[in-house]
Every structure is written in structure tokens, then in C-alpha cells.
C-alpha positions as CSV (number, residue, x, y, z in Angstrom):
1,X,0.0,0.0,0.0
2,X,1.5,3.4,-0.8
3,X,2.2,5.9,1.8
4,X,-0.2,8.8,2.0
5,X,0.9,12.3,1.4
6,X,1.4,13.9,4.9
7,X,-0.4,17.4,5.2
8,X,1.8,18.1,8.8
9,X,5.1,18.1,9.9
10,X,6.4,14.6,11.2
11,X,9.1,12.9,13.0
12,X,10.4,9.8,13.1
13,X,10.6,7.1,16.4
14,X,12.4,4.3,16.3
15,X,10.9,1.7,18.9
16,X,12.1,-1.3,20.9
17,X,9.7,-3.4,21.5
18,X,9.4,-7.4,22.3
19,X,7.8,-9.6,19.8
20,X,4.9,-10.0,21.8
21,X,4.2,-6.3,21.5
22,X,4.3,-6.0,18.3
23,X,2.2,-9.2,17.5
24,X,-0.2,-7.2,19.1
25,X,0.3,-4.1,17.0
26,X,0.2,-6.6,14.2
27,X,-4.0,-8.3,15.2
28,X,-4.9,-4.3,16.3
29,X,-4.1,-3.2,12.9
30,X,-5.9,-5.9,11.0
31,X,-8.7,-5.9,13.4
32,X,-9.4,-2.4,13.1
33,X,-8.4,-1.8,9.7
34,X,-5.7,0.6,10.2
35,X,-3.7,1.9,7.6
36,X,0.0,1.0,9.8
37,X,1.7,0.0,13.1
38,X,1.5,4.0,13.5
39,X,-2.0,4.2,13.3
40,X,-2.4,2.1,15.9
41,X,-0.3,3.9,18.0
42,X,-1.6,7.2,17.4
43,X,-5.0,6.1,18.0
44,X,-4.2,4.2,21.1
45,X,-2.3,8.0,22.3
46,X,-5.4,9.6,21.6
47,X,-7.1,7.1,24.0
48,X,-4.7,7.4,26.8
49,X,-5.2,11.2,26.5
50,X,-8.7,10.6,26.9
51,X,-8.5,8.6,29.8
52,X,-5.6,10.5,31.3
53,X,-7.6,13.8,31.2
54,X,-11.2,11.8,32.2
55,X,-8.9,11.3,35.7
56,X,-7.7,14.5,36.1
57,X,-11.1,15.9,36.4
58,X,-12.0,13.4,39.0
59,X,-14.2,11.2,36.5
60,X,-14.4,7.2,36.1
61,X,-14.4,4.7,33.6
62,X,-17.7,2.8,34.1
63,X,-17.6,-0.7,31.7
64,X,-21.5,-1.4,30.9
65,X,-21.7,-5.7,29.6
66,X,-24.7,-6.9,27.3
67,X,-26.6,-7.8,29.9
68,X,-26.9,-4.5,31.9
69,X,-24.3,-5.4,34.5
70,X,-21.6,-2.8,35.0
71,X,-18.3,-2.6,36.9
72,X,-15.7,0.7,37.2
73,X,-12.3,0.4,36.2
74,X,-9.7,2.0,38.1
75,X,-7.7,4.5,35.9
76,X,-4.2,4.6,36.7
């Protein structure tokens, strides 16, 4: 797949990761369709942003299951 033409400035990371991290870069991106490894990541930054700020205003993470039952997870 070619690389798509970049409309803001970038920089480049290079990661060390084990292999079991990045097999699960690897299922993320086919699961979700993502374009790269990066994507993932970027996505999962904009999430951890998320919940980071969610915690700094005092707010939970309540998990709601099929069947109506709920449990809180603890943000750390």
C-alpha cells in the first residue's frame, strides 16, 4: 500500500519493542483496519489522552456488559 501524502510536519521514532508487542500491534491493525503500526499507535495515544484527562477531572471509567451489569475500572 503506498504511503499517503502527509499534510503536517512529522518525525520519526524508532521503537524497541518485544515480539509480543508487536504481534499485538500486528492483530490491532488488522482488526481495526488501520492503515500502519502507526496508526495504531496514534489512535491508542489519543485514547490514553482521553482517559488521562477523564482522571484529572475526577471522572471514572464505568464498563456497561450486554446484559446490563456494570463494573468501574480503576484508571491509573
Amino acid at each position: 500500500m503506498p504511503r499517503l501524502a502527509k499534510n503536517h510536519a512529522t518525525s520519526r521514532l524508532n521503537l524497541e519493542m518485544g515480539e509480543s508487542a508487536r504481534q499485538k500491534l500486528e492483530v490491532l491493525r488488522d482488526q481495526t483496519e488501520a492503515n500502519s503500526m502507526s496508526e495504531v499507535i496514534q489512535r491508542a495515544l489519543a485514547v490514553y489522552e482521553f482517559l488521562h484527562a477523564e482522571k484529572a477531572k475526577g471522572n471514572s471509567l464505568v464498563i456497561k456488559n450486554p446484559g446490563g451489569g456494570e463494573k468501574e475500572v480503576i484508571l491509573l
